[in-house]
C-alpha positions as CSV (number, residue, x, y, z in Angstrom):
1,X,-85.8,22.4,-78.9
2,X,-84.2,25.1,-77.2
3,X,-83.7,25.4,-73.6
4,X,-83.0,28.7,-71.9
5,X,-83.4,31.3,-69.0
6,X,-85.3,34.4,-68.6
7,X,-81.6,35.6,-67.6
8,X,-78.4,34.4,-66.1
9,X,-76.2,36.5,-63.6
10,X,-76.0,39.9,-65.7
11,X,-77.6,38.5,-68.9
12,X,-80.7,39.7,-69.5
13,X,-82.9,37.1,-71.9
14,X,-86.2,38.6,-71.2
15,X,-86.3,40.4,-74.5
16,X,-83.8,38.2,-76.7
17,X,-86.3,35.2,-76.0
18,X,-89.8,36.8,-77.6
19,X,-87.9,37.3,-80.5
20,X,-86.6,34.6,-81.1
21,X,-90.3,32.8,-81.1
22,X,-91.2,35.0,-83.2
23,X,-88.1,34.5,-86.2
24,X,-87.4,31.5,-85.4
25,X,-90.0,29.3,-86.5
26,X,-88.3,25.8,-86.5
27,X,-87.7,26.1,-83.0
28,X,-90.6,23.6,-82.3
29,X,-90.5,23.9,-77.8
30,X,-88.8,26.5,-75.6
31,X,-88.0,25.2,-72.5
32,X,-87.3,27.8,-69.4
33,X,-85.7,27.0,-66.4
34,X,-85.5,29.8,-63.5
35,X,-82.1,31.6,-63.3
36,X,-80.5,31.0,-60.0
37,X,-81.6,34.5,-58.3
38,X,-84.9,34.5,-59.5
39,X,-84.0,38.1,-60.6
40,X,-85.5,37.9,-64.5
41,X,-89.0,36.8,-64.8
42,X,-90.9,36.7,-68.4
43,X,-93.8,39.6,-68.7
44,X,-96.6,37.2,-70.2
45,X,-96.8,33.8,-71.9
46,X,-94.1,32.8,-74.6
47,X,-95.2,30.8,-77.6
48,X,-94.4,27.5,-77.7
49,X,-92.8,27.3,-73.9
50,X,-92.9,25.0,-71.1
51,X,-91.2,25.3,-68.1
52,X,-88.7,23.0,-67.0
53,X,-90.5,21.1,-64.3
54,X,-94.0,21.0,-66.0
55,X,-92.0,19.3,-69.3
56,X,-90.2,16.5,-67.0
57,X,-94.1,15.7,-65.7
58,X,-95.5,13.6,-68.4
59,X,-92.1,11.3,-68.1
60,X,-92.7,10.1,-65.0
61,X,-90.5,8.4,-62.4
62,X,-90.4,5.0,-64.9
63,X,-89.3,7.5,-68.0
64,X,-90.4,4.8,-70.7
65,X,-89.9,6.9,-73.7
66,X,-86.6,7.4,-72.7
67,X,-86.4,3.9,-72.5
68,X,-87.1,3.1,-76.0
69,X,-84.7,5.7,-77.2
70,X,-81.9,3.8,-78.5
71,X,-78.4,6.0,-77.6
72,X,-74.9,4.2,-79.0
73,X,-72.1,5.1,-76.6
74,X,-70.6,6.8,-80.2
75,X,-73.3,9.2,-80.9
76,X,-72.9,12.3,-80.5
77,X,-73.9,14.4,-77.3
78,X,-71.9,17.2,-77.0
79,X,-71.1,20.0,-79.5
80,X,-68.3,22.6,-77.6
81,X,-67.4,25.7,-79.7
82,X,-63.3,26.2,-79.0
83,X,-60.7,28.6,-80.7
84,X,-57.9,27.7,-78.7
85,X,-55.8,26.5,-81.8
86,X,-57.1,29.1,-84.6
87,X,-58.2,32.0,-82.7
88,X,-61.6,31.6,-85.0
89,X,-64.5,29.7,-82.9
90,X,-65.3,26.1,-84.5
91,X,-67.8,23.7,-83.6
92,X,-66.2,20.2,-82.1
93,X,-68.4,17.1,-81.5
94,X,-67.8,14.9,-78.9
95,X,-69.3,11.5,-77.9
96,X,-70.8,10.2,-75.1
97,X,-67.2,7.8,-75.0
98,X,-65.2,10.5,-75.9
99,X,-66.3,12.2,-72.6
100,X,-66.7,9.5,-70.4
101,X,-63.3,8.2,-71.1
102,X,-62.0,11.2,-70.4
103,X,-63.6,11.4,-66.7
104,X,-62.7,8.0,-66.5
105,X,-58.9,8.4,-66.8
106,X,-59.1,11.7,-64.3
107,X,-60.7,9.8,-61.8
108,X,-57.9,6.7,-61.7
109,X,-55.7,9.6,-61.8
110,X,-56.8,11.6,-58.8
111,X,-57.6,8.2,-56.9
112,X,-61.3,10.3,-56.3
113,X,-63.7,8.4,-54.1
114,X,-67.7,9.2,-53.5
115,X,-66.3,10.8,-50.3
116,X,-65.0,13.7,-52.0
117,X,-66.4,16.9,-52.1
118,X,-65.2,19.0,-55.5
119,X,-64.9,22.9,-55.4
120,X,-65.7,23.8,-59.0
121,X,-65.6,27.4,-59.8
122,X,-65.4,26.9,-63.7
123,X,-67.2,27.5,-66.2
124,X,-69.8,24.5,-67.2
125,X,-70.1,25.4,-70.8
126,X,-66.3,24.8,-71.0
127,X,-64.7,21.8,-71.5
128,X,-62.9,22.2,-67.8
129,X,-66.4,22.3,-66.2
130,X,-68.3,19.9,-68.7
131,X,-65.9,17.1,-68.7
132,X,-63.0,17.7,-66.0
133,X,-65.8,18.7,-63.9
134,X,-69.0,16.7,-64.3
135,X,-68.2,13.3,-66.0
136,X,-65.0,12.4,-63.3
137,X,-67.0,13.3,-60.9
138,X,-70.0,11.3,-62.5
139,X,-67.6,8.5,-62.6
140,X,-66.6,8.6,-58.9
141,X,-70.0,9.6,-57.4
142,X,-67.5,12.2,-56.5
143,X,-70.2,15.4,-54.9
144,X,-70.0,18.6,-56.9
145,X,-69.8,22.2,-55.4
146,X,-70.7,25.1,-57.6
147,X,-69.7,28.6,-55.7
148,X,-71.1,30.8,-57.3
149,X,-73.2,31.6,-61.2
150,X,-69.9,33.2,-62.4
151,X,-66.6,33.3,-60.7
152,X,-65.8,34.9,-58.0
153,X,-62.8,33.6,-55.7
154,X,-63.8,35.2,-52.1
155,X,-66.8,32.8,-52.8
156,X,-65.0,30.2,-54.3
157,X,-62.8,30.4,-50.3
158,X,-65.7,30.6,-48.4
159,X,-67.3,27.9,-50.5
160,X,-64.0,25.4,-49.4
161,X,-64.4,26.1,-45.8
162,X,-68.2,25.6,-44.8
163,X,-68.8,22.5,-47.5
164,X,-65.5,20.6,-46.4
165,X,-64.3,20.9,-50.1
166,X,-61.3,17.9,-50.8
167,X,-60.4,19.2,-54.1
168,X,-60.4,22.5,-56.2
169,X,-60.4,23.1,-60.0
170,X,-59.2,26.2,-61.4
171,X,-57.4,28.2,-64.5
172,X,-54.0,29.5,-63.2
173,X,-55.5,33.0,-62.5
174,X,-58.2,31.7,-60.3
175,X,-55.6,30.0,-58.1
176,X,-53.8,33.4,-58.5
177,X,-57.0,35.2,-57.6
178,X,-57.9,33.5,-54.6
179,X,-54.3,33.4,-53.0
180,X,-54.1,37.3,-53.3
181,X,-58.1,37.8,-51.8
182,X,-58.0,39.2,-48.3
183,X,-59.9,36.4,-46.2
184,X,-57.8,33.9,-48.0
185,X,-55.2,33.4,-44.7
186,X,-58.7,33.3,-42.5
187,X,-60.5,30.6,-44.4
188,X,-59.7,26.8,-43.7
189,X,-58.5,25.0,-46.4
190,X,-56.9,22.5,-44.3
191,X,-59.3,19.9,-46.2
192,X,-58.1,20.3,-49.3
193,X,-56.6,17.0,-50.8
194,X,-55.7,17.5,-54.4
195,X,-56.1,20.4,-57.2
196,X,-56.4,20.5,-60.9
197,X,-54.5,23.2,-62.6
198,X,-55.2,23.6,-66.5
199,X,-56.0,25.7,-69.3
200,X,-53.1,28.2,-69.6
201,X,-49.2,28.6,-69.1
202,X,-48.5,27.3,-65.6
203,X,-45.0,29.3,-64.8
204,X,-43.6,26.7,-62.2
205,X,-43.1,29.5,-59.7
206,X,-46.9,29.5,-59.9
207,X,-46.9,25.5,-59.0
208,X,-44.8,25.7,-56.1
209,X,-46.8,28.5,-54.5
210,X,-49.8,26.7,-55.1
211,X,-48.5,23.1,-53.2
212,X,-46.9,25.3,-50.5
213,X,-49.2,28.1,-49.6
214,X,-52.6,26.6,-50.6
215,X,-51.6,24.1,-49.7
216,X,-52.3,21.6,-52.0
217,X,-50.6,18.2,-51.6
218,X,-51.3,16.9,-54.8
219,X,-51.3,18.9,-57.8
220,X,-52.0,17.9,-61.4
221,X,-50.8,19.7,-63.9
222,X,-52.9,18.8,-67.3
223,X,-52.2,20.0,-71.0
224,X,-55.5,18.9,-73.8
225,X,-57.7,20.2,-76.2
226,X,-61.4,20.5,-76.7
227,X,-61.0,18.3,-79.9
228,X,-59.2,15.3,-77.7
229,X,-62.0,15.5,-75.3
230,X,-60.0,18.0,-73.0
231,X,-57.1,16.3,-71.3
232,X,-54.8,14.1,-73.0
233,X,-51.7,14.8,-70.2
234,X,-51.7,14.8,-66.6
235,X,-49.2,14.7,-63.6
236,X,-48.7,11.6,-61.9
237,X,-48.5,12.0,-57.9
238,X,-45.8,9.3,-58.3
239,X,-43.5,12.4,-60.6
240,X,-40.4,13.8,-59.7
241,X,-40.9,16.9,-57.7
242,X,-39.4,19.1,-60.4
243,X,-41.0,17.3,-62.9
244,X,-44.9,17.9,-61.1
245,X,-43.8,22.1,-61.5
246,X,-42.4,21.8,-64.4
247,X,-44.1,20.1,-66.9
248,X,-48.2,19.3,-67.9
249,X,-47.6,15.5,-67.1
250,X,-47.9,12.1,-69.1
251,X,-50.1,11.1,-71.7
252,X,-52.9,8.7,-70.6
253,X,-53.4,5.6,-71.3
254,X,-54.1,4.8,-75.8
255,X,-52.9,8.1,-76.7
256,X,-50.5,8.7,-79.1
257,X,-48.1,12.1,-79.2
258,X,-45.3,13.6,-81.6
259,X,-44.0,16.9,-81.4
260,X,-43.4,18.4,-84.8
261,X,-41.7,21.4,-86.5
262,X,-44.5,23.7,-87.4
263,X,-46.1,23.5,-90.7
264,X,-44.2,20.7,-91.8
265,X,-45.1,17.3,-89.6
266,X,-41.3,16.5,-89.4
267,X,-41.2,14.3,-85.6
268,X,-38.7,17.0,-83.9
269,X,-35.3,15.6,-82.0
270,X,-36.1,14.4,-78.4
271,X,-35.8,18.0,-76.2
272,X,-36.4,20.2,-79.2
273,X,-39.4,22.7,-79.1
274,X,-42.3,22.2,-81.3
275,X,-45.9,21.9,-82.0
């Protein structure tokens, strides 16, 4: 089964998706859901497609053959390709616990409530968006706010002000991005609770603009990988001031760290730089 769009912000599927019907055959149902801006539409009938809300018909509201689909919290449910540690993209399966977990330790973290209201501006096919975003939230009952189909931080601003937004997600440039956009200074952020910062070098300079101008009065750092299930560190609230804009926080709950001299495995003094 594959499940697609006839295009998605500049991507245009319309040809790509013919095609594909036609050499791959083991592709047994296409299912196509409507981009967002109704801006690609399919020139005639595709072999072997369904849309989206004609396949979820049949189900029902009861969904009994979902129901006798038996689903171990172990299985896999996930597969996200990363190259963060090899440069070369590798497939890394994740688990329905894997995932969860994960949520689950950023939600105690953040202390989110089903009150909040989450500004999420990144990408959903990332581990940020997938798991940071979506399972914490799914957690908490936490409400999500997607801006915009890709990123764009004037949107992202505006998005804050007229949903009430209580927290923001971002990559270090996005923070950088919106602070430098001209309406940033006339857009309320005054609602703004708590931030999560990840997925690249956070220079502290960086932190302290973000609590102060922002402002955001709880920042969390967070350091992972795809393979852990993104995060495996996060800032405490409870953290030395220096210690929130300088470092990626503690390790959650059941993990297990070293650092290491590269290529060797030898456990490194305390204070030395490794791997």
């Amino acid at each position: 089964m594959f499940v697609a769009s006839p295009g998605f912000a500049h991507y245009d599927n319309t040809k790509m998706l013919p095609k594909m019907v036609s050499d791959i055959l083991t592709i047994q149902r296409i299912v196509i859901m409507q981009d967002i801006g109704l801006k690609y539409h399919l020139s005639g009938e595709l072999a072997r497609s369904v849309w989206y809300e004609e396949y979820l018909k049949p189900f029902g509201t009861s969904a009994k053959a979902l129901q006798e689909v038996s689903v171990s919290p172990h299985d896999m449910v996930n597969v996200q390709f990363t190259s963060g540690s090899t440069g070369l993209p590798k497939p890394v399966a994740l688990s329905h616990y894997n995932i969860m977990n994960c949520g689950r330790h950023i939600w105690q973290q953040t202390r989110m409530t089903d009150q909040d209201r989450i500004c999420l501006p990144v990408p959903l096919f990332h581990s940020f968006g997938m798991i940071v975003g979506i399972s914490s939230s799914t957690v908490a009952g936490s409400a999500l706010v997607l801006p915009s189909e890709t990123f764009n931080a004037r949107q992202t601003l505006q998005c804050v002000e007229k949903y009430k937004c209580t927290a923001i997600y971002g990559v270090p440039t996005m923070f950088v991005t919106e602070m430098a956009d001209k309406v940033f200074d006339s857009v309320d952020r005054s609602t703004i609770k708590f931030a999560i910062i990840a997925g690249a070098a956070m220079p502290s300079e960086l932190l302290r603009r973000i609590t102060t101008v922002f402002p955001v009065p709880r920042l969390y750092t967070c350091w992972g990988m795809t393979e852990l299930s993104s995060f495996a560190t996060m800032m405490h609230e409870t953290d030395p001031y220096e210690k929130r804009i300088k470092t990626a926080g503690r390790l959650f709950p059941n993990f297990v760290a070293k650092i290491v001299k590269p290529n060797t495995g030898e456990v490194l003094p305390w204070g030395e730089k490794g791997e």
